[in-house]
mmCIF file as gemmi writes it, N, C-alpha and C atoms, coordinates in Angstrom:
data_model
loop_
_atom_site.group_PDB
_atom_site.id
_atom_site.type_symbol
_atom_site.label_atom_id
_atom_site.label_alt_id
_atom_site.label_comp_id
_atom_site.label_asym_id
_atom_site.label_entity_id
_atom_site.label_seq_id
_atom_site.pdbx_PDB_ins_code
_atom_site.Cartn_x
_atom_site.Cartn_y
_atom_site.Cartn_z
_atom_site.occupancy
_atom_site.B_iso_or_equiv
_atom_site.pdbx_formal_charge
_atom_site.auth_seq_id
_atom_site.auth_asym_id
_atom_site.pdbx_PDB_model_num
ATOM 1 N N . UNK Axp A 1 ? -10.978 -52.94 51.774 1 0 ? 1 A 1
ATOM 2 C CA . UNK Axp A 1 ? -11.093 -51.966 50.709 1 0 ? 1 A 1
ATOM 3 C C . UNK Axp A 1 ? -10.467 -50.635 51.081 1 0 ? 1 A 1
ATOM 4 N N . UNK Axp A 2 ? -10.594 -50.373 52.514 1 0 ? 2 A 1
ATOM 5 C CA . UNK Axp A 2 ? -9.205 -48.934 52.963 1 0 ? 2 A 1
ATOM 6 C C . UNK Axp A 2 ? -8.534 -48.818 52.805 1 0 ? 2 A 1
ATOM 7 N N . UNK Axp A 3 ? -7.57 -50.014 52.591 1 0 ? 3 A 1
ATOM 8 C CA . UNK Axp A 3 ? -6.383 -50.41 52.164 1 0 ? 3 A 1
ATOM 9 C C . UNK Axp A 3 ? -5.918 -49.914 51.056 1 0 ? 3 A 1
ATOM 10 N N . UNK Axp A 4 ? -6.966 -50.454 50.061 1 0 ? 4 A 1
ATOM 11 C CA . UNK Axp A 4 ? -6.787 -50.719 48.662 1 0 ? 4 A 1
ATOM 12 C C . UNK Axp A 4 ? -6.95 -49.109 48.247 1 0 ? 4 A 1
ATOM 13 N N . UNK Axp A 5 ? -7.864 -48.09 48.787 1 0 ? 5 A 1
ATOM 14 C CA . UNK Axp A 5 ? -8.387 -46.873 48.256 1 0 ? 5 A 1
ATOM 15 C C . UNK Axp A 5 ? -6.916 -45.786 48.95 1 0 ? 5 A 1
ATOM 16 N N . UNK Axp A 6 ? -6.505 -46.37 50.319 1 0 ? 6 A 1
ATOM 17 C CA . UNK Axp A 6 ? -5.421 -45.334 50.713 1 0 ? 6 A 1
ATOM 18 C C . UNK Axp A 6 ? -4.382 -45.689 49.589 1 0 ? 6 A 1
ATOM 19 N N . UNK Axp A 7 ? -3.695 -46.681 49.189 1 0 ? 7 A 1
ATOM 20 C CA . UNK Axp A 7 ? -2.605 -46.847 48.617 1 0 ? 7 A 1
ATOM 21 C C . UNK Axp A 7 ? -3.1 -46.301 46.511 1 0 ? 7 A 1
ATOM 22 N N . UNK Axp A 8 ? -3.95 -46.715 46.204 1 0 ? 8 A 1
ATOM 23 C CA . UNK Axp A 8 ? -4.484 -46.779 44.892 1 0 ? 8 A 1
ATOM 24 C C . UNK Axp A 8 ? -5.327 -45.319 44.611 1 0 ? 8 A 1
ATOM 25 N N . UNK Axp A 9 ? -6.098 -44.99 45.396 1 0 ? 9 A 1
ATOM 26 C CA . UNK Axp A 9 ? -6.311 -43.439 44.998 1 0 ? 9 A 1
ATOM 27 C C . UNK Axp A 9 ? -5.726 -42.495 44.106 1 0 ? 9 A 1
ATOM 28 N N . UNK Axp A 10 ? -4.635 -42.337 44.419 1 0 ? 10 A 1
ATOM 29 C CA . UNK Axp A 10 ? -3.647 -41.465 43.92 1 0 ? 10 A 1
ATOM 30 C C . UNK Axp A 10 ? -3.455 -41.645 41.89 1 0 ? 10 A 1
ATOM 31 N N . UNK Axp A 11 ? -4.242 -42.966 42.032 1 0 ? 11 A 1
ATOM 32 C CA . UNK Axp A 11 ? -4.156 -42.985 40.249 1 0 ? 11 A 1
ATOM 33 C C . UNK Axp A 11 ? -5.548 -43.009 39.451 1 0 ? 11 A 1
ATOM 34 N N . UNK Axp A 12 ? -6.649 -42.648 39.847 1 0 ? 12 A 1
ATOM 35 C CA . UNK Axp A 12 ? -7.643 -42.496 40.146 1 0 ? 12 A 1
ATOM 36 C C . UNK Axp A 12 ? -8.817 -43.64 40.081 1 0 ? 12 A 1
ATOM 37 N N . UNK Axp A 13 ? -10.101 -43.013 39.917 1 0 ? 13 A 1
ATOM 38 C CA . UNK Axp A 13 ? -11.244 -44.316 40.241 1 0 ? 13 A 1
ATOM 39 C C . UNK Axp A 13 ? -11.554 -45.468 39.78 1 0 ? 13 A 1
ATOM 40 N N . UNK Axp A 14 ? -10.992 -45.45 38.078 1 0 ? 14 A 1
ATOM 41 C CA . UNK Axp A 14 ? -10.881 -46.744 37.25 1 0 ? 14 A 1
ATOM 42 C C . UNK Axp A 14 ? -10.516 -47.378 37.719 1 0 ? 14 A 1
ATOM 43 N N . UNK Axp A 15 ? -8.664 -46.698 37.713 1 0 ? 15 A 1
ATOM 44 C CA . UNK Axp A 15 ? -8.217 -47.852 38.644 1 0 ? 15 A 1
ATOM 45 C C . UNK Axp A 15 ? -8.269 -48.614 39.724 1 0 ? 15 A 1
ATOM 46 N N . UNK Axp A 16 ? -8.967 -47.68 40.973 1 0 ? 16 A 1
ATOM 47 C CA . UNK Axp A 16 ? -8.817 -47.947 41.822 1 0 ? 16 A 1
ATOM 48 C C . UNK Axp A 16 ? -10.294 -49.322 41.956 1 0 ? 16 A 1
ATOM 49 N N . UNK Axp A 17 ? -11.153 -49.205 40.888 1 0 ? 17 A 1
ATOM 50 C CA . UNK Axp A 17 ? -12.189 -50.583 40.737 1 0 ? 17 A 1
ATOM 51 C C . UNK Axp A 17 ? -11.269 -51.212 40.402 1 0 ? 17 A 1
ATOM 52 N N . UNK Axp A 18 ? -10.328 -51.171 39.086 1 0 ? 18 A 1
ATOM 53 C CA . UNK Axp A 18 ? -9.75 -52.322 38.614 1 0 ? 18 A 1
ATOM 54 C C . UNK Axp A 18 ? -9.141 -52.881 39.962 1 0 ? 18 A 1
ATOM 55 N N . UNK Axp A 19 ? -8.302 -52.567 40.509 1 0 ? 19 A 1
ATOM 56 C CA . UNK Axp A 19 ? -7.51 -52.84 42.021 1 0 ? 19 A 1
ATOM 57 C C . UNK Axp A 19 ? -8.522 -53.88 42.951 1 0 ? 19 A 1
ATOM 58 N N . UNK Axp A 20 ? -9.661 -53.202 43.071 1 0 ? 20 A 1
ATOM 59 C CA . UNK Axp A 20 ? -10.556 -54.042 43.842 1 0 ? 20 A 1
ATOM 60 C C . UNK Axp A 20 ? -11.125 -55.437 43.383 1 0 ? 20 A 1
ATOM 61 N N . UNK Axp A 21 ? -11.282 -55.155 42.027 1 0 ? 21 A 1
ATOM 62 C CA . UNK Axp A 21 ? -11.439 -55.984 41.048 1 0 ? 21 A 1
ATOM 63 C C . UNK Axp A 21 ? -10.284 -57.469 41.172 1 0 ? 21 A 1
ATOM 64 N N . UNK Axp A 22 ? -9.011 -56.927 40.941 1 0 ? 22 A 1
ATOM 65 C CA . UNK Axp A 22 ? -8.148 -57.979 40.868 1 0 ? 22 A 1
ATOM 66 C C . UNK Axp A 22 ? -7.979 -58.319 42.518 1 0 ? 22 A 1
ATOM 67 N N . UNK Axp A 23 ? -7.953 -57.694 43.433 1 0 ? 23 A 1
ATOM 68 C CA . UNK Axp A 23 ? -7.631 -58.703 44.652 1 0 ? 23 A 1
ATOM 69 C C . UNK Axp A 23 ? -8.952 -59.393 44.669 1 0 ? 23 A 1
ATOM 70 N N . UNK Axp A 24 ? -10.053 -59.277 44.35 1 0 ? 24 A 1
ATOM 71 C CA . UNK Axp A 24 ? -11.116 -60.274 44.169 1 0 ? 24 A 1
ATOM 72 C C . UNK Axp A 24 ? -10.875 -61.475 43.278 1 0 ? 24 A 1
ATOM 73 N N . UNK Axp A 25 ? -10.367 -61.162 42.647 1 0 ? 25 A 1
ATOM 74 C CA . UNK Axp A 25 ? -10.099 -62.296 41.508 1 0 ? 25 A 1
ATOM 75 C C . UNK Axp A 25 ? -8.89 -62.702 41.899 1 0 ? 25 A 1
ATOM 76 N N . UNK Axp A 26 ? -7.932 -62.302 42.56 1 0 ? 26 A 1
ATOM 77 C CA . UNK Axp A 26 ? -6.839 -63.037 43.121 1 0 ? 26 A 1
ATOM 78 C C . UNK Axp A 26 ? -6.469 -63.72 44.521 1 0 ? 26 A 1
ATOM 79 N N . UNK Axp A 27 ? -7.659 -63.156 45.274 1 0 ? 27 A 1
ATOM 80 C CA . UNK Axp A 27 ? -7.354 -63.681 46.676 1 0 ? 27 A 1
ATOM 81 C C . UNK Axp A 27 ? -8.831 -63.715 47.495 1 0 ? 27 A 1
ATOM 82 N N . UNK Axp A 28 ? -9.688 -62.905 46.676 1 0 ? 28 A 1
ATOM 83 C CA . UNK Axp A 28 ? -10.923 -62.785 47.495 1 0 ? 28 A 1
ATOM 84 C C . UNK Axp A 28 ? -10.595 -61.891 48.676 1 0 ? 28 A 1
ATOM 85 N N . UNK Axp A 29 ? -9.627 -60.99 48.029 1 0 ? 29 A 1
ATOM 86 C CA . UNK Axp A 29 ? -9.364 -59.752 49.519 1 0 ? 29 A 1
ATOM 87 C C . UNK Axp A 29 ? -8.661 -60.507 50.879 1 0 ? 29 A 1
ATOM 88 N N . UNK Axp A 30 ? -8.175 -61.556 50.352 1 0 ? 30 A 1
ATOM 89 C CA . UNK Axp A 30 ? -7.598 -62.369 51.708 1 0 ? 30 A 1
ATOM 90 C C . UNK Axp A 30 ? -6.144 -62.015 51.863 1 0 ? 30 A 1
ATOM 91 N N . UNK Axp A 31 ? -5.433 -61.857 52.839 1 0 ? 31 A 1
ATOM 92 C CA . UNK Axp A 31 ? -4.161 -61.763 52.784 1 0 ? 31 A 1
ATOM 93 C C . UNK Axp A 31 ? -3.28 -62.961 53.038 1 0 ? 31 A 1
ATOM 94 N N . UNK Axp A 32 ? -4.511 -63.985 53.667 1 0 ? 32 A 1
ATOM 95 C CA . UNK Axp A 32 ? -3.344 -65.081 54.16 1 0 ? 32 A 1
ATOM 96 C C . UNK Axp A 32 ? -3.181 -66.4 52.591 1 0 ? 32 A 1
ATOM 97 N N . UNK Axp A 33 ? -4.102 -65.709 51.432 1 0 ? 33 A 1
ATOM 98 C CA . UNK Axp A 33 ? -3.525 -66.658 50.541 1 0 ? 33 A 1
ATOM 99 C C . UNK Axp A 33 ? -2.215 -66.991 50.073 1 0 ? 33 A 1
ATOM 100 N N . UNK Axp A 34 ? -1.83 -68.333 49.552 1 0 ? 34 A 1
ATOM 101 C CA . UNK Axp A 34 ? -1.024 -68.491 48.995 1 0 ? 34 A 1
ATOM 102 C C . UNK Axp A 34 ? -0.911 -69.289 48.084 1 0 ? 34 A 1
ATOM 103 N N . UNK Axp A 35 ? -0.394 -69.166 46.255 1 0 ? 35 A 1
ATOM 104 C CA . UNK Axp A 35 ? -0.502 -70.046 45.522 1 0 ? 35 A 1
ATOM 105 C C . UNK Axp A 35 ? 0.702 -70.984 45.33 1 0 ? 35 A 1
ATOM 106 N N . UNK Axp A 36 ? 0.45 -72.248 44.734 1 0 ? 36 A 1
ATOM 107 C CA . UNK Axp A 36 ? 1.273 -73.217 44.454 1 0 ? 36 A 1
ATOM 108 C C . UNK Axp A 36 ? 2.679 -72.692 43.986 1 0 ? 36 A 1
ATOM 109 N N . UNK Axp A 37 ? 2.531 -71.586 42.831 1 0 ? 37 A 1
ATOM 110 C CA . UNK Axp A 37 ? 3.812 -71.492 41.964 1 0 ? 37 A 1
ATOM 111 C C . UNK Axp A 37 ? 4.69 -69.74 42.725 1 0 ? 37 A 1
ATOM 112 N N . UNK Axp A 38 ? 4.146 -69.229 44.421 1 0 ? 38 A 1
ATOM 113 C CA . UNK Axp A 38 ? 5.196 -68.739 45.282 1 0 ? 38 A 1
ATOM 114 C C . UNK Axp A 38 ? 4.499 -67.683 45.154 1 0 ? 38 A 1
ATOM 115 N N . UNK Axp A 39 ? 2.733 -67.407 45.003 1 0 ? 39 A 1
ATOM 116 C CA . UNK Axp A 39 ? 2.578 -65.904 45.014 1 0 ? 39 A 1
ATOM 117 C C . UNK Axp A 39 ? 1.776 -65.895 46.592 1 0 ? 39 A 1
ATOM 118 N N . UNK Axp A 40 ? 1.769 -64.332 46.911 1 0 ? 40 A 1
ATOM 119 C CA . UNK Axp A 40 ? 1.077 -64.415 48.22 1 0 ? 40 A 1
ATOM 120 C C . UNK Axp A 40 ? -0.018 -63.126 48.519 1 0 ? 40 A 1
ATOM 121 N N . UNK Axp A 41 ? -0.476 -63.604 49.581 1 0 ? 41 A 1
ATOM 122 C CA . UNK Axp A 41 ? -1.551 -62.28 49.841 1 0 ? 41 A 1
ATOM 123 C C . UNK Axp A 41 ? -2.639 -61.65 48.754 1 0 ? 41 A 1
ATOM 124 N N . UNK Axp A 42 ? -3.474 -60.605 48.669 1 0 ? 42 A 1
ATOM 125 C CA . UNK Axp A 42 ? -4.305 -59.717 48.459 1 0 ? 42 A 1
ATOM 126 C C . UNK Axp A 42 ? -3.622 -59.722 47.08 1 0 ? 42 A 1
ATOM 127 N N . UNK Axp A 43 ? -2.932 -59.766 46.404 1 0 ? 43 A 1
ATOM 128 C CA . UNK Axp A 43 ? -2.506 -59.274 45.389 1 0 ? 43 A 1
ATOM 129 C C . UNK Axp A 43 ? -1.543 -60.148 44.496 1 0 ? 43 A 1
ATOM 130 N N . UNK Axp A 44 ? -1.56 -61.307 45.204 1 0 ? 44 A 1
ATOM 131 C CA . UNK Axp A 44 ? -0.574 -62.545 44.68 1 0 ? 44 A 1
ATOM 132 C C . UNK Axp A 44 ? 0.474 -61.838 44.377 1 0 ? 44 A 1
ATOM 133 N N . UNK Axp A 45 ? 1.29 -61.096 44.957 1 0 ? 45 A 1
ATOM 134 C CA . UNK Axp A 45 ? 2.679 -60.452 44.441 1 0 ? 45 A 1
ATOM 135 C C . UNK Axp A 45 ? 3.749 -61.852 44.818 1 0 ? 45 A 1
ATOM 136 N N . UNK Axp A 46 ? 4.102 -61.843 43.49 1 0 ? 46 A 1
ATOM 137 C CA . UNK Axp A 46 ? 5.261 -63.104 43.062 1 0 ? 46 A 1
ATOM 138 C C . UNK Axp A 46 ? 6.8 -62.657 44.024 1 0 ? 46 A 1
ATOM 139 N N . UNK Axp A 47 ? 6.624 -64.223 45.032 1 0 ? 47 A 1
ATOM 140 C CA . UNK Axp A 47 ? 7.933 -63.521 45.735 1 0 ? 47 A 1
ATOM 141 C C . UNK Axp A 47 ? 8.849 -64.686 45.864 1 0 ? 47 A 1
ATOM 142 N N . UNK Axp A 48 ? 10.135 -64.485 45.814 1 0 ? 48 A 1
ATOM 143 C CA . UNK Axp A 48 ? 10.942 -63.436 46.228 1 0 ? 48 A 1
ATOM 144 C C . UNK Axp A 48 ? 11.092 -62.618 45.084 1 0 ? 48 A 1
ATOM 145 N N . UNK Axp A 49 ? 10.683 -62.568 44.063 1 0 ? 49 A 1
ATOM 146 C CA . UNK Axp A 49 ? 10.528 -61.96 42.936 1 0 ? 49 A 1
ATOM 147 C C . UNK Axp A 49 ? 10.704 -60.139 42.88 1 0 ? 49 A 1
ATOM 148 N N . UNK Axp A 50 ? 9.014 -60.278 43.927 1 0 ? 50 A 1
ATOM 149 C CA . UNK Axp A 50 ? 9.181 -58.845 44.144 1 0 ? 50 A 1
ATOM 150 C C . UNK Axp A 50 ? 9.76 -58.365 45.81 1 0 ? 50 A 1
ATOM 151 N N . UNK Axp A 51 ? 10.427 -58.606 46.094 1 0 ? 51 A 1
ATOM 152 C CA . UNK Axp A 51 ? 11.466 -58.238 47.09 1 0 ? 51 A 1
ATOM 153 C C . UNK Axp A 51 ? 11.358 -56.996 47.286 1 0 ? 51 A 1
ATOM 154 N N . UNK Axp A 52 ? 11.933 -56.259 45.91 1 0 ? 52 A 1
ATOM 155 C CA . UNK Axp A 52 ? 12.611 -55.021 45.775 1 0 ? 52 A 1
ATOM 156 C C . UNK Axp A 52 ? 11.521 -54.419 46.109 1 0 ? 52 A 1
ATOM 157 N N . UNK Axp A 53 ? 10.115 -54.71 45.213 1 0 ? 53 A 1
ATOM 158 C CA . UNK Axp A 53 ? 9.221 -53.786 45.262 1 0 ? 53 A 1
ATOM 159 C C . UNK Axp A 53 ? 8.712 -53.548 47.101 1 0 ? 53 A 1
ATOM 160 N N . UNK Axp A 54 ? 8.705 -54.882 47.941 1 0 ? 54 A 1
ATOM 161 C CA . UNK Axp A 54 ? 8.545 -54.451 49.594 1 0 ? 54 A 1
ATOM 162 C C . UNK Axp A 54 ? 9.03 -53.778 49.66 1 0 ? 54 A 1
ATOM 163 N N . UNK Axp A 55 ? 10.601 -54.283 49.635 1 0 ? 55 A 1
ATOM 164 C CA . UNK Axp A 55 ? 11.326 -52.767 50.427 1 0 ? 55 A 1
ATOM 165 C C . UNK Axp A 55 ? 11.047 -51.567 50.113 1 0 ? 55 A 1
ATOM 166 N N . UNK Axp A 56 ? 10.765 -50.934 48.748 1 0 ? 56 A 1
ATOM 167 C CA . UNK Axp A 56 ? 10.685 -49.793 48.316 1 0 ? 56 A 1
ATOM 168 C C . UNK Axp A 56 ? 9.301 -49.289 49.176 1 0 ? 56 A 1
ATOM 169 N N . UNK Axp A 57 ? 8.604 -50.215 49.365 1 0 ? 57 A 1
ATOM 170 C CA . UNK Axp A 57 ? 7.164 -49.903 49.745 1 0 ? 57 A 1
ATOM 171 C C . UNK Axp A 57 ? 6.866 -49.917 51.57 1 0 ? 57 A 1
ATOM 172 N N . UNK Axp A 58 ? 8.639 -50.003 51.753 1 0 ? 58 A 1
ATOM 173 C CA . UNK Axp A 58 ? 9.029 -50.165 53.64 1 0 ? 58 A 1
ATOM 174 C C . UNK Axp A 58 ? 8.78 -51.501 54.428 1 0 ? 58 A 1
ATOM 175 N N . UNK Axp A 59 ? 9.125 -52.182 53.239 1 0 ? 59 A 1
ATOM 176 C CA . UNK Axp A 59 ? 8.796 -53.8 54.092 1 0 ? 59 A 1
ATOM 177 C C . UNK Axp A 59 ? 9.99 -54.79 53.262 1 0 ? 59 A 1
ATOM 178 N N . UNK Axp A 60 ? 11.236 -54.142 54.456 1 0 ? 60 A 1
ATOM 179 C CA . UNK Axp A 60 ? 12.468 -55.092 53.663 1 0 ? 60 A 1
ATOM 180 C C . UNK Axp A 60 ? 12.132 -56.729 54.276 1 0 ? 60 A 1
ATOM 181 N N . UNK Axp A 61 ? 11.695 -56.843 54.94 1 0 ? 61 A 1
ATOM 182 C CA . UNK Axp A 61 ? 11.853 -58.304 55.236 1 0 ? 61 A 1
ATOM 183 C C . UNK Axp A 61 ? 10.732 -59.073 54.337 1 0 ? 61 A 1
ATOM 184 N N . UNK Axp A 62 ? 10.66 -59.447 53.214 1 0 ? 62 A 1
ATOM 185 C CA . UNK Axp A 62 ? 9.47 -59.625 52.211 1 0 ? 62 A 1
ATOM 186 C C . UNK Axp A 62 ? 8.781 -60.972 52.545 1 0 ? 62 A 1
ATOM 187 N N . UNK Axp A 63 ? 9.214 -61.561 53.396 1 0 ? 63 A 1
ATOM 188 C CA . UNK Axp A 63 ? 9.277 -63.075 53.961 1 0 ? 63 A 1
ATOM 189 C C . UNK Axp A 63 ? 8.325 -63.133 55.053 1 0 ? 63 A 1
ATOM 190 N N . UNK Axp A 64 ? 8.482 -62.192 56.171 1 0 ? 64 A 1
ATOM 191 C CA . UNK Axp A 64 ? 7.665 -61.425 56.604 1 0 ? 64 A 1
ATOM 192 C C . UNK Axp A 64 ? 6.365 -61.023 56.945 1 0 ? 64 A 1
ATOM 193 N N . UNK Axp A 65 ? 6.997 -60.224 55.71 1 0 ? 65 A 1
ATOM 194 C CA . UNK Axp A 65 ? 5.938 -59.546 55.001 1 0 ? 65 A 1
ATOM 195 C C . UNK Axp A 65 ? 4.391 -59.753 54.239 1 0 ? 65 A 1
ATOM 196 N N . UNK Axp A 66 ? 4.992 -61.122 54.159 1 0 ? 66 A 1
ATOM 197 C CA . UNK Axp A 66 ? 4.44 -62.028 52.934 1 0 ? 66 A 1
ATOM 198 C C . UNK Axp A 66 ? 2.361 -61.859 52.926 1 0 ? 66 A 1
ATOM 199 N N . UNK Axp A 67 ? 1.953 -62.027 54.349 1 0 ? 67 A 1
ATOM 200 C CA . UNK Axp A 67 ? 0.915 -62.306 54.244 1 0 ? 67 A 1
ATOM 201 C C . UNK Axp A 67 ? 0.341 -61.041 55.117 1 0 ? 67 A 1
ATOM 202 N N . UNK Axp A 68 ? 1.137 -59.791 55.001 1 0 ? 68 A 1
ATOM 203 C CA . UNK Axp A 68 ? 0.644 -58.736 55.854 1 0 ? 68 A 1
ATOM 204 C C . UNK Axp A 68 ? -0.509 -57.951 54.46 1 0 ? 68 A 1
ATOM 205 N N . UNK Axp A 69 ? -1.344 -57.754 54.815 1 0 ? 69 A 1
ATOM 206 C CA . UNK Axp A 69 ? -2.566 -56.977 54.036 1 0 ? 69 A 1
ATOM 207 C C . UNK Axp A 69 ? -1.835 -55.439 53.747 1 0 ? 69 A 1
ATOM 208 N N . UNK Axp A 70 ? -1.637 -55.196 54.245 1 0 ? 70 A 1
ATOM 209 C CA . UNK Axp A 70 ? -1.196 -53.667 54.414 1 0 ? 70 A 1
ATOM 210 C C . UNK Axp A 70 ? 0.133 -53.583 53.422 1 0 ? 70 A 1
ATOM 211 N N . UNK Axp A 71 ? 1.457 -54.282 53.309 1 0 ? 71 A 1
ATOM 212 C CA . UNK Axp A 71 ? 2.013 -54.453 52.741 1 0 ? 71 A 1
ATOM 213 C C . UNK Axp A 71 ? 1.75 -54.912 51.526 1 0 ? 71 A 1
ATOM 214 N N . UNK Axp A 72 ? 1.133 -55.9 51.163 1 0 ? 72 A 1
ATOM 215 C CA . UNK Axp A 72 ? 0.721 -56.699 49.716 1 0 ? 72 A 1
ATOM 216 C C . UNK Axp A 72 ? 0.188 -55.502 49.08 1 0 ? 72 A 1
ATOM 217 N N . UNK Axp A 73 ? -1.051 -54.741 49.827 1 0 ? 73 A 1
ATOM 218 C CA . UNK Axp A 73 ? -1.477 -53.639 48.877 1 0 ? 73 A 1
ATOM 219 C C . UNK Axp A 73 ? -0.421 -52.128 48.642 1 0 ? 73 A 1
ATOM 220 N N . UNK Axp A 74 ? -0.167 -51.995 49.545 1 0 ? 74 A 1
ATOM 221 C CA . UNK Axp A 74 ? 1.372 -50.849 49.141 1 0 ? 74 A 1
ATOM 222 C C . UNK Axp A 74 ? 2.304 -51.502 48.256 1 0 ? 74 A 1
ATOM 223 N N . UNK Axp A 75 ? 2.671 -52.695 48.177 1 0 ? 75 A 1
ATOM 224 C CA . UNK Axp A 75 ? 3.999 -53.189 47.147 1 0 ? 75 A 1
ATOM 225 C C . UNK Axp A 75 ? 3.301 -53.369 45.841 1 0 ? 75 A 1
ATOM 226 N N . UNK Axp A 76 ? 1.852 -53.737 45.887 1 0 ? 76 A 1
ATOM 227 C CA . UNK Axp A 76 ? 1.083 -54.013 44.439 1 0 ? 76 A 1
ATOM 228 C C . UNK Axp A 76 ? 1.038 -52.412 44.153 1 0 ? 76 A 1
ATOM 229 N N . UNK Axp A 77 ? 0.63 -51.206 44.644 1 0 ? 77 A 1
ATOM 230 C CA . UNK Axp A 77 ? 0.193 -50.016 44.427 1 0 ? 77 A 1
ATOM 231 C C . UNK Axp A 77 ? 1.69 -50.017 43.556 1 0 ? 77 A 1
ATOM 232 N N . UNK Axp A 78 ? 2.801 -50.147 44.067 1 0 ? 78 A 1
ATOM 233 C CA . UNK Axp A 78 ? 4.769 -49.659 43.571 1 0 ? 78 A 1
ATOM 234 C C . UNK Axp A 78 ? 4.104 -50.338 42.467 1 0 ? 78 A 1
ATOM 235 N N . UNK Axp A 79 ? 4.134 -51.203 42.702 1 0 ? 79 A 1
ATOM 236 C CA . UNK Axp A 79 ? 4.5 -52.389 41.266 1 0 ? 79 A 1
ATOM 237 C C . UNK Axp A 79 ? 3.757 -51.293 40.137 1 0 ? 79 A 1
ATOM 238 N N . UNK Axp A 80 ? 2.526 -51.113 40.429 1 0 ? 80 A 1
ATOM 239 C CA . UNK Axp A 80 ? 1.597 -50.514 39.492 1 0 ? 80 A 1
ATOM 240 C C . UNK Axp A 80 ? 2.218 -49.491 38.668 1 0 ? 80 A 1
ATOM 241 N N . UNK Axp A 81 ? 2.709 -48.655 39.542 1 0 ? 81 A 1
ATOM 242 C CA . UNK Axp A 81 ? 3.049 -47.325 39.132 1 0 ? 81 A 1
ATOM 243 C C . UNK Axp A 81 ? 4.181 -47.362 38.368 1 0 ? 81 A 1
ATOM 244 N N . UNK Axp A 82 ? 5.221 -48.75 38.963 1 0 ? 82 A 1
ATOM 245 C CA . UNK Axp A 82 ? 5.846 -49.178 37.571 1 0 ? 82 A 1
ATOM 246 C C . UNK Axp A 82 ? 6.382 -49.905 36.199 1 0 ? 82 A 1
ATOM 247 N N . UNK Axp A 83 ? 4.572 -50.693 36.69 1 0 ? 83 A 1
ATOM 248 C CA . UNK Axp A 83 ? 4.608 -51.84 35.61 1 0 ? 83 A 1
ATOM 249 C C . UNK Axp A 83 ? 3.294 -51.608 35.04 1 0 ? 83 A 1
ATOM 250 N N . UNK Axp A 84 ? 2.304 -50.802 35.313 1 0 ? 84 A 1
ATOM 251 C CA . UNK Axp A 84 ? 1.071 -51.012 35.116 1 0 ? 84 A 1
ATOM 252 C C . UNK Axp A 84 ? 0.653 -51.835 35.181 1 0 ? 84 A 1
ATOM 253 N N . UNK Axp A 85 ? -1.132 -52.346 34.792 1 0 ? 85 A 1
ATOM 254 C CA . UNK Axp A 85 ? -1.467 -53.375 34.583 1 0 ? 85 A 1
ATOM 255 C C . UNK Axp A 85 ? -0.789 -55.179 34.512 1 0 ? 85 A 1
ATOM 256 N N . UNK Axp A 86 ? 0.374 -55.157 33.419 1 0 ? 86 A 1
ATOM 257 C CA . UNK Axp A 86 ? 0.59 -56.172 32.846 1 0 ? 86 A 1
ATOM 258 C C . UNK Axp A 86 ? 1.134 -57.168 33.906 1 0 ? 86 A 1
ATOM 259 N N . UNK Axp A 87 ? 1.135 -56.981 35.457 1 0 ? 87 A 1
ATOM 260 C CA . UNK Axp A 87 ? 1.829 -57.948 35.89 1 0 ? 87 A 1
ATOM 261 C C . UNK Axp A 87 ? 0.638 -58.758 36.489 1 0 ? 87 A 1
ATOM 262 N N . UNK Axp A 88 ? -0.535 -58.182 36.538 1 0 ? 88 A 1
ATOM 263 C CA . UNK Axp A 88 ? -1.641 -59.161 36.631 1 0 ? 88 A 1
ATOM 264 C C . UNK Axp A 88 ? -2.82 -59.567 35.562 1 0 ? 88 A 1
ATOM 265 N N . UNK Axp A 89 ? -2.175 -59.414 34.231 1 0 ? 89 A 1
ATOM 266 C CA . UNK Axp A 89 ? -2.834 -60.108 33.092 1 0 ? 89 A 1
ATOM 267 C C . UNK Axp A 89 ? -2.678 -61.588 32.806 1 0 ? 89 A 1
ATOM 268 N N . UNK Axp A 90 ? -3.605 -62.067 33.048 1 0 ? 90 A 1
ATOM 269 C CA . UNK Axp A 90 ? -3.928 -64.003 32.283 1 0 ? 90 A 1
ATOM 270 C C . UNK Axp A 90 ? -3.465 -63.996 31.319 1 0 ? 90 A 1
């Protein structure tokens, strides 16, 4: 949850439940998940999909990267700020 509050803070407390909220519902806060259709970590960020968003978030090797905790929640925080919500809606 340090993770989740250093990177997610910055948009404030709603969000930062919703945040906690969805890596619960997406991984159970685990980083070493991985689903069938290529998502990974704390945040199921769809990869190689989101590539761009690692690097931007200092983790060019996204491959890597894949199952680092620390990364999944910094590249989900990018994503956020420029997708909002909708990339983890059912």
């Amino acid at each position: 949850m340090n993770l989740i509050h250093e990177h997610w803070d910055r948009f404030g407390p709603e969000v930062v439940e919703w945040a906690i909220g969805i890596a619960w519902r997406e991984s159970n806060c685990r980083p070493d998940v991985a689903s069938p259709t290529g998502c990974y970590s704390i945040f199921q960020m769809a990869l190689p999909l989101h590539k761009g968003i690692y690097a931007a978030a200092g983790y060019p090797d996204w491959y890597a990267a894949r199952y680092d905790a620390r990364a999944s929640v910094a590249a989900a925080a990018l994503l956020y700020a420029s997708s909002g919500s909708s990339p983890w809606r059912l």
